[in-house]
Legacy VTK file of the C-alpha trace (Angstrom):
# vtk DataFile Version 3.0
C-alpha trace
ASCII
DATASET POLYDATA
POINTS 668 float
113.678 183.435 83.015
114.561 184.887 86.563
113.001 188.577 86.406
116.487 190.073 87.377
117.468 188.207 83.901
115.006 189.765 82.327
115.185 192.741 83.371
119.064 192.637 82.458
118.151 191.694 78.903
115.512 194.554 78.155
118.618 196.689 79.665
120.544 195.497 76.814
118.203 195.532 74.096
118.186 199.016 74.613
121.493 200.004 75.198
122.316 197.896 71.611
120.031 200.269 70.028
121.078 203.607 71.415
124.371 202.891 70.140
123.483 202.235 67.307
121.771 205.143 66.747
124.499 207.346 67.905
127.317 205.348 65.184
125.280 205.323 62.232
122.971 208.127 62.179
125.739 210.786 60.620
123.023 212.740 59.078
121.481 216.040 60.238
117.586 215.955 60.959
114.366 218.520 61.391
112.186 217.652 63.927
108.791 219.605 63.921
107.548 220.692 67.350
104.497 219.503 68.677
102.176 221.658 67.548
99.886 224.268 67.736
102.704 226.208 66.790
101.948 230.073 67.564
103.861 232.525 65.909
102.916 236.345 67.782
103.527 239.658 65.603
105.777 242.431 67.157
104.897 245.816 68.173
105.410 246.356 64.725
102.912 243.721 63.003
106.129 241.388 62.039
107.672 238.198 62.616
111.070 237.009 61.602
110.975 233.261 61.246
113.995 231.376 63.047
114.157 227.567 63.426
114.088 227.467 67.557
110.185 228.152 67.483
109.598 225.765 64.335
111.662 222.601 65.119
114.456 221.243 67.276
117.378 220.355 65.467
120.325 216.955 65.318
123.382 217.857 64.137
125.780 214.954 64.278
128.615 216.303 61.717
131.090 218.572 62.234
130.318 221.856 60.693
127.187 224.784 62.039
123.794 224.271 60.517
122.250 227.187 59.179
118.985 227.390 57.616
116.622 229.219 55.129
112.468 229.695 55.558
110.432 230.444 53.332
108.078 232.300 54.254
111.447 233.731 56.354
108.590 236.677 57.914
105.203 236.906 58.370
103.116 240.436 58.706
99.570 241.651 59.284
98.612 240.337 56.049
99.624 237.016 56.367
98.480 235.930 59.644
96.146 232.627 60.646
96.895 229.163 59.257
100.447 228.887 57.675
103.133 226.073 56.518
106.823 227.321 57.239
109.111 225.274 54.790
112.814 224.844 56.542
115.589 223.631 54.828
118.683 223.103 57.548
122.161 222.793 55.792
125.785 221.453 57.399
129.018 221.777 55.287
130.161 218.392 56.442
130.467 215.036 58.059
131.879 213.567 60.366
132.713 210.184 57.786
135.700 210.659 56.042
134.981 210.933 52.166
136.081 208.057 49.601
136.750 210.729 46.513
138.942 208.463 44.712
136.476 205.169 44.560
134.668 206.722 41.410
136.266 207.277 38.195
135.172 209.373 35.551
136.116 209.674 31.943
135.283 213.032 30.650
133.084 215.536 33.020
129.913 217.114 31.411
128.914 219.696 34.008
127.489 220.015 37.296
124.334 221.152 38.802
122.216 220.918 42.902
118.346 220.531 42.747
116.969 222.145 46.063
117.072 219.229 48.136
120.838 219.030 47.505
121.210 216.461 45.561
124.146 217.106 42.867
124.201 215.914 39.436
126.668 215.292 36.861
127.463 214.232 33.468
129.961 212.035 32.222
130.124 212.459 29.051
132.655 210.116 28.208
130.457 207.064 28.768
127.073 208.834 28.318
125.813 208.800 31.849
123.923 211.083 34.088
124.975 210.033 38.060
123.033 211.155 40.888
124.558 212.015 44.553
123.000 212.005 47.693
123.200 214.529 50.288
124.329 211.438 52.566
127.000 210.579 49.895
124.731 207.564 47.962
125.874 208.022 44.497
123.898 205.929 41.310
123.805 206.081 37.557
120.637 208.385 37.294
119.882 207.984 33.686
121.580 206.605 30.107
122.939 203.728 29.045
126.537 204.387 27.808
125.070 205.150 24.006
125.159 208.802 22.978
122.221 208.925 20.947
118.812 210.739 21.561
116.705 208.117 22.641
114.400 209.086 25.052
112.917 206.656 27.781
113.284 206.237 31.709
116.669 206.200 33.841
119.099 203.804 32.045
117.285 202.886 29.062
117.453 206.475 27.436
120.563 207.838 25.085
123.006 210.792 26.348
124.741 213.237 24.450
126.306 214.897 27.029
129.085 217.610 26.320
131.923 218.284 27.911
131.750 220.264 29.725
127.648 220.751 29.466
125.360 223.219 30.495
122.773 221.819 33.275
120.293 223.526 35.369
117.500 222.803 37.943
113.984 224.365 37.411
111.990 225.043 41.231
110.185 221.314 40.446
113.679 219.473 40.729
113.283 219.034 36.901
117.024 218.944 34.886
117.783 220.318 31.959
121.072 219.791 29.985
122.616 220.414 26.867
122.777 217.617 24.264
125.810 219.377 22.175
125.993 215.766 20.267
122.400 215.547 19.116
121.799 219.337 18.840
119.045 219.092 21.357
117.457 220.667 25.224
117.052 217.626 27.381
114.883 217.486 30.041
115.147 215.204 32.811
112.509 214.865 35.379
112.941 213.758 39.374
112.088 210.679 38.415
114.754 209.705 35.918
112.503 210.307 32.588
114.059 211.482 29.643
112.558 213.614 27.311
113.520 216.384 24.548
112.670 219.564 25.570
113.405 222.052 22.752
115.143 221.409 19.391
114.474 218.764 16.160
118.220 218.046 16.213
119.182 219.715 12.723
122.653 221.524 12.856
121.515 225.531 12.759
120.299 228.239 14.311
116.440 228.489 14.058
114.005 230.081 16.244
110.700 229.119 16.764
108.255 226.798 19.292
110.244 224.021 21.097
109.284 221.462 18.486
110.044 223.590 15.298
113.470 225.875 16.994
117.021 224.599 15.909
120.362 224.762 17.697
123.479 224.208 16.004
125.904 223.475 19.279
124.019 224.042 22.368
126.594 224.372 25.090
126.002 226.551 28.837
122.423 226.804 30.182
120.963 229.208 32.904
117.535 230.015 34.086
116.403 232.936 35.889
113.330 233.108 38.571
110.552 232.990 35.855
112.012 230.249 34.158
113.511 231.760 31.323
116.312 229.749 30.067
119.486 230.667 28.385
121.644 228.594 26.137
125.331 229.839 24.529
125.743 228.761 20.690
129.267 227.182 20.279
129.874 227.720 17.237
128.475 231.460 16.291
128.533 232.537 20.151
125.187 233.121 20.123
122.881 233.425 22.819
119.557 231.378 22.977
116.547 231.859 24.898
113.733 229.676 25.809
110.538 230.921 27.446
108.489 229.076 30.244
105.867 228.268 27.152
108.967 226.700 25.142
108.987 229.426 22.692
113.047 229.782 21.559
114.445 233.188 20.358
117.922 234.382 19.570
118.979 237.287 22.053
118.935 240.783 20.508
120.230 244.268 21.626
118.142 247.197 22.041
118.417 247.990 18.430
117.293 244.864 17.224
120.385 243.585 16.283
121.802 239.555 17.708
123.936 239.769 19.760
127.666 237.894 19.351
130.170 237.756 21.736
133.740 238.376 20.467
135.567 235.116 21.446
134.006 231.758 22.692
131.836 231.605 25.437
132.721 229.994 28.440
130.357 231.167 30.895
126.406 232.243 31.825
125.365 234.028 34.746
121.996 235.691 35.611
121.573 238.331 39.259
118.415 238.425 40.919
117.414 241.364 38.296
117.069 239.149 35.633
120.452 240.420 34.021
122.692 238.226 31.985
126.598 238.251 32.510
128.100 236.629 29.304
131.889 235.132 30.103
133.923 234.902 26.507
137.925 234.451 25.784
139.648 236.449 23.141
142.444 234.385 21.346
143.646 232.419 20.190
146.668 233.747 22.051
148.288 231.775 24.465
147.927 234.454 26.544
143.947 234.018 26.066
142.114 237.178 27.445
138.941 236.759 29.089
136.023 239.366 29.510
132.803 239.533 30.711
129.736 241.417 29.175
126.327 242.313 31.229
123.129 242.346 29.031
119.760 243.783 30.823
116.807 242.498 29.833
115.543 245.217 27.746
118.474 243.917 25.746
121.466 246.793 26.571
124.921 245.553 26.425
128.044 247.006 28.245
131.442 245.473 29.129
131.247 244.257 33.242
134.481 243.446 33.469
137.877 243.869 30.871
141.414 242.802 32.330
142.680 246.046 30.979
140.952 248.032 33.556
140.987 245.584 36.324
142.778 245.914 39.603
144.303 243.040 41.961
144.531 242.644 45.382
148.001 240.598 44.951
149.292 242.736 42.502
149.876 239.994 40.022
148.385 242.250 36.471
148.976 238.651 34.467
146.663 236.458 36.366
143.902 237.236 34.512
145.447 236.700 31.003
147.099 233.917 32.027
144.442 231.946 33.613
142.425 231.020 30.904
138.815 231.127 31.684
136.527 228.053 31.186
133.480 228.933 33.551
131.411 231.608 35.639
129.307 232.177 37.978
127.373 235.322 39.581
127.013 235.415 42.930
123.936 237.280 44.514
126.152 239.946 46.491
127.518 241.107 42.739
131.063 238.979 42.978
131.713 236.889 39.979
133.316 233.441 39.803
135.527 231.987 37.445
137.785 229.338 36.828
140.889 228.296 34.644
144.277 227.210 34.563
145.379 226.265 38.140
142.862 229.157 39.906
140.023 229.553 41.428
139.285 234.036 40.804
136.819 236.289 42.316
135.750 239.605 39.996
134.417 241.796 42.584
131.716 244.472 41.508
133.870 247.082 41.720
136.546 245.446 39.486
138.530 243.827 42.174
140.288 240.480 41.224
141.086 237.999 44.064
142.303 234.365 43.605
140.551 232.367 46.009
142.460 229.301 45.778
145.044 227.789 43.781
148.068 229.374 42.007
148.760 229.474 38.072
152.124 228.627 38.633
152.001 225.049 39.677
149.501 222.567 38.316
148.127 219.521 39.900
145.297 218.043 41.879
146.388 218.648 45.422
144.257 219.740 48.547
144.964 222.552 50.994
143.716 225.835 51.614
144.278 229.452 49.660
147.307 229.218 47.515
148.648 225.735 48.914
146.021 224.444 47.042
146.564 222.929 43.349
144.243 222.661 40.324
144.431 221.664 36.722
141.989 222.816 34.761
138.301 224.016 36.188
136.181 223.522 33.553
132.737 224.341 35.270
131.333 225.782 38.741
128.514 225.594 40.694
127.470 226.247 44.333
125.794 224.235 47.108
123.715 225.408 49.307
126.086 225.634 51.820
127.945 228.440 49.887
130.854 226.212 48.512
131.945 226.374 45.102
131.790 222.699 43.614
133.929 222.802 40.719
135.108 220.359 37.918
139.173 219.886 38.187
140.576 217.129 35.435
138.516 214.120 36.320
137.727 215.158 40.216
134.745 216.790 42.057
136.517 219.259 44.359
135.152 221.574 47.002
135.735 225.079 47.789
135.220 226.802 51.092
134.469 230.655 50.893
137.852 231.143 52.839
139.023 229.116 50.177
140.027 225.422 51.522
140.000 222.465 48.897
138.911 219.073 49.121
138.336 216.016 46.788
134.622 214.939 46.619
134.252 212.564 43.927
136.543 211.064 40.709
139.576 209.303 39.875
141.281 207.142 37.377
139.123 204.062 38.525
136.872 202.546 36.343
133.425 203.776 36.835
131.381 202.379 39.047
127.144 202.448 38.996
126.328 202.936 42.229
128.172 203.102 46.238
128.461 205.683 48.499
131.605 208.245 48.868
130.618 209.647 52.497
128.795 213.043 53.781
131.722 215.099 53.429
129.753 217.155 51.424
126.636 219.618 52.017
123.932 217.858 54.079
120.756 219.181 53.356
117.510 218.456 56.071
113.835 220.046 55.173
110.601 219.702 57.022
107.338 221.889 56.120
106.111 222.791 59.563
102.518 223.974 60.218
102.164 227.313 61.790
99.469 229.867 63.117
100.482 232.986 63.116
98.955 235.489 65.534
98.919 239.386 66.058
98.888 240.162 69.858
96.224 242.593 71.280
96.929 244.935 74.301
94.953 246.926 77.198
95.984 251.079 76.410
93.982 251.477 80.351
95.138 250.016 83.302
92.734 248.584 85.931
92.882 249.528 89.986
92.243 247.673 93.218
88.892 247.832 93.981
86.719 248.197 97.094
82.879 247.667 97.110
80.862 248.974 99.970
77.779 247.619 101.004
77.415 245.738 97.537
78.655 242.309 96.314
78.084 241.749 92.738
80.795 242.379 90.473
80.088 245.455 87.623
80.903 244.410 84.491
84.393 246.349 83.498
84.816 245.416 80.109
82.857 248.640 79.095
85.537 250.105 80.784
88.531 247.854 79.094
90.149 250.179 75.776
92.217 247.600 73.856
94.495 248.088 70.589
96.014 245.671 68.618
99.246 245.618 66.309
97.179 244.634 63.395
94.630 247.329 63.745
92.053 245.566 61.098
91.579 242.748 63.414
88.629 243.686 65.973
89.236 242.890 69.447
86.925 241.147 71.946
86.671 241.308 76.091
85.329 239.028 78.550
85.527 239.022 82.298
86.350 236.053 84.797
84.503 235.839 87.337
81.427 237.374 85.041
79.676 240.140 85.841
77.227 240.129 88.589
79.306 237.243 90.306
78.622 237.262 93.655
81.336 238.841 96.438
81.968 237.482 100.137
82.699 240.047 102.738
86.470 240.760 103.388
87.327 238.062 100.891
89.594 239.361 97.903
88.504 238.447 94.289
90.757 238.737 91.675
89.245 239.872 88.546
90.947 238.780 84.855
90.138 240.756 81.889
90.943 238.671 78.314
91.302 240.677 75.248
90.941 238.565 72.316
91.280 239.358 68.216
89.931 237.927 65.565
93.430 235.361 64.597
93.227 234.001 68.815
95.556 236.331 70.386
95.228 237.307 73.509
96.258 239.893 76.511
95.094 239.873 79.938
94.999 242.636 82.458
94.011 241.921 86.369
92.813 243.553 89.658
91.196 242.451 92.842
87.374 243.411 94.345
87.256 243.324 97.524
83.286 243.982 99.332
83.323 245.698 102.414
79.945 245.957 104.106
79.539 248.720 106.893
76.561 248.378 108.352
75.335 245.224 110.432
74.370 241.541 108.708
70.797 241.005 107.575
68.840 238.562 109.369
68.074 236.215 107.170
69.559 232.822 107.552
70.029 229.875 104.954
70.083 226.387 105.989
71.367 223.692 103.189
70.504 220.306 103.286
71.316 216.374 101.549
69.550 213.971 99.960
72.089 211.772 101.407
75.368 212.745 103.000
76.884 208.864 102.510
77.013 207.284 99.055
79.041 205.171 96.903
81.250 207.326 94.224
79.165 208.553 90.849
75.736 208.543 92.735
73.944 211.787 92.626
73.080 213.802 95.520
70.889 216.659 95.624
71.015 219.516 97.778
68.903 222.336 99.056
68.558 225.983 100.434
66.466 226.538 102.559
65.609 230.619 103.633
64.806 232.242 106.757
63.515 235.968 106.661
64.164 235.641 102.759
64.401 238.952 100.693
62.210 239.182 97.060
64.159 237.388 94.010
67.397 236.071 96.242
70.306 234.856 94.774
71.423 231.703 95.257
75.569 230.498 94.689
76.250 226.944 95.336
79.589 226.344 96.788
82.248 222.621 96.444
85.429 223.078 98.529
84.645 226.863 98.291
84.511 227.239 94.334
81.317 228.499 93.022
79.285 225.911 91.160
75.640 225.551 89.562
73.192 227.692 88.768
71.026 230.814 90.869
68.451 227.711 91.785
67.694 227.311 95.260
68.609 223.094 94.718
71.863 221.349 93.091
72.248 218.266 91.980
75.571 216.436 91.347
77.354 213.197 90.565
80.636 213.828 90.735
81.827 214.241 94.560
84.503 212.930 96.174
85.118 211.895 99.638
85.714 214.963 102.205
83.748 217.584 99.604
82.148 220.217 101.441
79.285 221.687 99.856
77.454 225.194 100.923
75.326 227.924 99.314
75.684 231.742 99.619
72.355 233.736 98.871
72.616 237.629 98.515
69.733 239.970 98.897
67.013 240.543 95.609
68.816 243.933 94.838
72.264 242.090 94.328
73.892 244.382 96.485
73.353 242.622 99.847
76.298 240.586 101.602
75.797 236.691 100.981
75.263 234.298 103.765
75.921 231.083 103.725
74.680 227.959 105.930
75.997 225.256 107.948
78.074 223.399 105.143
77.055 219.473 104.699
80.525 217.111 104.359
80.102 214.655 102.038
81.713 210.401 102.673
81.980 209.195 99.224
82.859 205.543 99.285
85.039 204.101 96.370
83.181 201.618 94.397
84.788 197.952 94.519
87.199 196.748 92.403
87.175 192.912 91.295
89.801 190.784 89.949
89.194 187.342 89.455
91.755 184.345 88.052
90.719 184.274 84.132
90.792 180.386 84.532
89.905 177.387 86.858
90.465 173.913 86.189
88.732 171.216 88.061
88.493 167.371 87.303
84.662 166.710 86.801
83.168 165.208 90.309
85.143 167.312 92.418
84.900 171.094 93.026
87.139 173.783 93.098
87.102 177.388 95.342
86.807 181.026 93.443
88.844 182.885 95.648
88.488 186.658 93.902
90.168 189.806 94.907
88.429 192.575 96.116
89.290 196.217 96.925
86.968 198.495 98.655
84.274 198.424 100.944
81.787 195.423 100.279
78.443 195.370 101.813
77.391 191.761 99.687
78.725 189.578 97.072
76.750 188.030 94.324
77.364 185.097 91.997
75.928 184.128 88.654
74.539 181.675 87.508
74.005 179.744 90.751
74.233 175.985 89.001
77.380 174.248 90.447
78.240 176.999 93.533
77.745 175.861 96.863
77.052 179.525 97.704
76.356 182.178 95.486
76.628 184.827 98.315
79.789 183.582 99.757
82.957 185.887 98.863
84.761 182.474 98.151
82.413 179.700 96.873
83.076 176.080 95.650
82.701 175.321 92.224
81.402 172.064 91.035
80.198 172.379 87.643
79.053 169.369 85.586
80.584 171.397 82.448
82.601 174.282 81.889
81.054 177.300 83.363
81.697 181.297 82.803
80.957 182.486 86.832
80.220 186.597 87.030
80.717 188.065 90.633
LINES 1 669
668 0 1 2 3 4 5 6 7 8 9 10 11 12 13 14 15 16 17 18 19 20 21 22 23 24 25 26 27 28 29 30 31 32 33 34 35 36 37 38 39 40 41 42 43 44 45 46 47 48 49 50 51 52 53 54 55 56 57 58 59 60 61 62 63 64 65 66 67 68 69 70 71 72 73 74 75 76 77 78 79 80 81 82 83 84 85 86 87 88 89 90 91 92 93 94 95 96 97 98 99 100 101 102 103 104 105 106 107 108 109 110 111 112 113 114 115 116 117 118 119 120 121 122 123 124 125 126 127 128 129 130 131 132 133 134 135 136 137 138 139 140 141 142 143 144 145 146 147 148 149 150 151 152 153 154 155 156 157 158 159 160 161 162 163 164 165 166 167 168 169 170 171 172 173 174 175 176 177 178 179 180 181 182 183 184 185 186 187 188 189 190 191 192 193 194 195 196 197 198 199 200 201 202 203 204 205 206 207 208 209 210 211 212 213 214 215 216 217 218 219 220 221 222 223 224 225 226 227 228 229 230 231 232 233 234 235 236 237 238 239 240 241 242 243 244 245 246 247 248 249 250 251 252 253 254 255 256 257 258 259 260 261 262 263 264 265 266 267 268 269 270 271 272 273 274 275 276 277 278 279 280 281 282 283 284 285 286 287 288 289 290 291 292 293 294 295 296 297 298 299 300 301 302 303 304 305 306 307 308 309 310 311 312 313 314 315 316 317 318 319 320 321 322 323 324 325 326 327 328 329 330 331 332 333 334 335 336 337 338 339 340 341 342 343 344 345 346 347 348 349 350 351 352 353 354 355 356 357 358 359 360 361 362 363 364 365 366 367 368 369 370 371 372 373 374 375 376 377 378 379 380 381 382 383 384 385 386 387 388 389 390 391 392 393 394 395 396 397 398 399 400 401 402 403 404 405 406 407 408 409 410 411 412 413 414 415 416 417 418 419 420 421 422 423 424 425 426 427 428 429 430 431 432 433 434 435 436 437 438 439 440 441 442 443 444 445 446 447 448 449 450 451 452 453 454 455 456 457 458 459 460 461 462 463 464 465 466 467 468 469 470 471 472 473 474 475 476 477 478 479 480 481 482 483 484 485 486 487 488 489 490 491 492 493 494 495 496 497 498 499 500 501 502 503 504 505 506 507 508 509 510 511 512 513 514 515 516 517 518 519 520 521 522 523 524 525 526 527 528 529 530 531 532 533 534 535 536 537 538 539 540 541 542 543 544 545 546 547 548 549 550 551 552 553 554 555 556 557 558 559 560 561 562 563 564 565 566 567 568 569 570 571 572 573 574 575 576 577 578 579 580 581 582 583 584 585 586 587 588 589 590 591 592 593 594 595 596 597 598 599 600 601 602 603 604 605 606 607 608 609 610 611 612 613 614 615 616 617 618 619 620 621 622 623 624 625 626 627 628 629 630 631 632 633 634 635 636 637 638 639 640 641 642 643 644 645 646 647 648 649 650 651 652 653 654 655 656 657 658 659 660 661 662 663 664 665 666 667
């Protein structure tokens, strides 16, 4: 091929695959820097993690990435090696989603592990599905049979109710509520099925996780220390498991269990560890819900009762009317709730606010704030975008916090085991990124010009250098460049560089310039410096030495490449590595170290590049007749040399004739 045509068709190859890679790569990515990675403490000893310093970010959808660190700061106390885990999040996609591809028959709750990946139950056809971040959905675990059988992905049973309580330990483990079998399921990130608590008899017994019964284990939540919390259908109880497995009924302060007043519909825990219990009065078909708070010590008090409620719109029979089927508590103190047609917000304070919907009208219908339309939302959850994801009929459907609705997932259709319904949803990136994090030293002094008369050795001012640091337990270091006792030229400027170094590798520098003045007239000494050779080929070593007229008693000797101080106080030096045009010279002061150097006649080095040969990797040559080695050769040549001499007409020639009587390897 002509090289233009190739050239044209590497073009092409690559221009295929960046476009490519901008049409198909929709989702978000975390690339870690290169690292070291330094991280420097403040004035104050802190360091608030963001994601510019840690890793650059692609964003292809539509929607601002924000992100969470953990650590999110570092101090004094946690300086040196580190790992920074950052998890980037984007509320959408730029693909369009395909909610109404997957049918469902009967929702059984919802829950996000931390990498974002959202499961739910049906419980119609005894199936745990999985979705992706990028919108991959797949039957996770069960096989359509609602027994207990445990076993791995599709080959175990489901009981799932509807809706069920699921939750997500920090491992990306899942528990759910087997209402049917009267059994805690736990299923693991790799889609195995096991019981977790319960021997599937029908009432309420405490004890380990093997011996402990439940009679109609419905909502689950877990708090930080992995205490979870299961609501009793049928005697709105309220269960609790510990971390060890151990189950106990919950009990007030006085000892007494504790029983909500009308089914429970929803379980909530705060960052305090305290337990918001959502119940309906009735039945009325005005159903009434409220919602109770229970600390951990086990004291009870009402949160939140529609009779002492207030609302933003005005509209007193919202919260009557809008039967509640599911909770959630928020981290600012807001609570969540669903029902008939709405979508409410219980602030703290007792505030009502319907984010989205209206009780009014019914439906399934997407739109923002009150132009939205539900049915019935049976359960809610968040991503980790902030969206509520809540269950509506048979739909997935997404909540904004200014309260727009979409469709994610469900339909009429039969179900399907595995597609993909787009990235719509929240995208979720993470990358652990290795850190160091430093605290940063500093110089309290400051450092002066300096003039020297009538000596030329530098002091050594790190003595002089006061440093602090803002870790103060981490000792500081100082070193000097040039070192002290350095030698000085008359009239020529040195700049000095203090480094202040602690003990984690941060570092300050101060500088100032010495400059040596000499008053009084030049000594009379002399130095002469001389070559073992001033011409040589590149690599071979060359020694040089000072010699001293009218020498003074322990001289010091500086030898001098291009005007940079190399070698040692020796009166020779010896080197290999010169180049062509290097000037070499040596400056002796006096024995005290206070006299002004002299310097010689400086010798001018002509380094000669070594040759470079390139020879054909192959000859051919019909046996009789003889063929000539015509090399290539860069550089000066003073004599060529061939080997082995059998079949060359010349083994000193640049280009010989070959006439081997068999095939031959020739070295020049």
């Amino acid at each position: 091929m002509p090289l233009a045509g190739l050239l044209r068709a590497q073009l092409l190859t690559v221009l295929i695959c960046l476009y490519a890679l901008v049409s198909y790569a929709q989702f978000p990515a975390l690339t870690p820097k290169t690292p070291p990675i330094i991280l420097k403490l403040d004035d104050q000893g802190k360091h608030k993690v963001v994601v510019d310093s840690l890793a650059a970010v692609y964003n292809p959808t539509d929607s601002v990435m924000k992100f969470k660190f953990k650590p999110a700061s570092f101090d004094c106390s946690t300086t040196g090696k580190n790992t920074v885990n950052v998890v980037g999040f984007t509320n959408g996609g730029i693909e369009k989603t395909n909610s109404g591809a997957l049918g469902y028959k009967s929702f059984g709750g919802l829950v996000y592990d931390q990498s974002g990946n959202l499961f739910s139950g049906d419980s119609g056809i005894g199936i745990m599905r999985k979705f992706e971040p990028n919108g991959h959905f797949s039957f996770f675990a069960g096989d359509g049979l609602p027994d207990a059988r445990n076993g791995q992905g599709r080959s175990a049973g489901l009981g799932i109710s509807s809706p069920g309580g699921m939750v997500c330990d920090s491992l990306g483990n899942l528990f759910f509520a087997d209402s049917q079998n009267k059994l805690i399921r736990k299923l693991d990130k790799y889609g195995t099925v096991s019981t977790y608590a319960g021997t599937g008899q029908a009432f309420v017994k405490d004890g380990d996780a093997q011996s402990a019964s439940f009679y109609y284990p419905g909502l689950l939540t877990m708090d930080k220390t992995g205490n979870m919390y299961v609501s009793e259908g049928t005697y709105n109880y309220i269960r609790k498991i510990s971390p060890e497995g151990n189950v106990t009924t919950l009990r007030n302060k006085e000892g007494f269990i504790i029983a909500m007043e009308g089914s429970i519909s929803g379980l909530s825990l705060d960052n305090q560890g305290n337990l918001y219990v959502c119940a309906r009065r009735g039945p009325t078909v005005q159903d009434e819900v409220f919602v109770k708070k229970i600390t951990p010590l086990g004291e009870v008090s009402i949160f939140f009762d529609p009779h002492t409620y207030s609302s933003q719109n005005n509209d007193f029979t919202t919260i009557y009317h809008a039967q509640p089927e599911c909770t959630l508590f928020l981290p600012n103190g807001d609570l969540i709730y669903g029902g008939f047609g709405e979508l409410t917000k219980v602030s703290k304070n007792g505030t009502a606010t319907i984010i989205a919907g209206s009780r009014s009208v019914g439906g399934s219908v997407d739109g923002r704030g009150s132009a939205a339309r539900f049915t019935l939302i049976s359960y809610v959850t968040r991503d980790i975008c902030g969206n509520f994801i809540v269950v509506d009929g048979n739909y997935i459907r997404k909540v904004t916090i200014d309260g727009l609705v979409t469709t994610l997932i469900g339909g009429l259709n039969p179900p399907v085991d595995e597609g993909n319904i787009g990235t719509n949803s929240c995208q979720v990136v993470s990358a652990d990124v290795p850190v160091k994090v430093q605290s940063v030293p500093k110089f309290i002094n400051t450092f002066s010009d300096l003039t020297l008369n009538d000596c030329a050795n530098l002091a050594n001012y790190t003595t002089k250098a006061n440093t602090a640091n803002n870790c103060p337990d981490n000792n500081v270091t100082v070193t000097q460049t040039p070192a002290p006792n350095s030698p000085v030229f008359n009239n020529v400027p040195v700049k000095v560089t203090l480094t202040a170094t602690d003990t984690t590798g941060g570092t300050a520098t101060t500088s100032f310039v010495v400059t040596a003045r000499y008053s009084g007239s030049l000594p009379g000494r002399s130095v002469s410096v001389s070559a073992s050779k001033t011409a040589i080929c590149a690599g071979e070593p060359v020694t040089f030495t000072a010699t001293l007229i009218n020498p003074d008693a322990n001289p010091n000797y500086q030898w001098l490449v291009n005007g940079f101080s190399v070698g040692s106080n020796q009166p020779t030096f010896s080197t290999g590595n010169l180049a062509n045009g290097d000037v070499i010279n040596c400056a002796v002061t006096t024995g005290n170290g206070c006299g002004i150097p002299n310097t010689g006649l400086p010798v001018a080095m002509s380094v000669d590049s070594l040759p470079v040969v390139t020879l054909a990797k192959q000859e051919s040559v019909i046996a009789g007749s003889g063929v000539t080695l015509k090399p290539i050769v860069n550089g000066k040549v003073v004599n060529y040399l061939w080997s082995p001499a059998a079949g060359l007409n010349d083994i000193n020639s640049p280009s010989p004739i070959a006439s081997p009587n068999q095939t031959t390897t020739y070295t020049l």
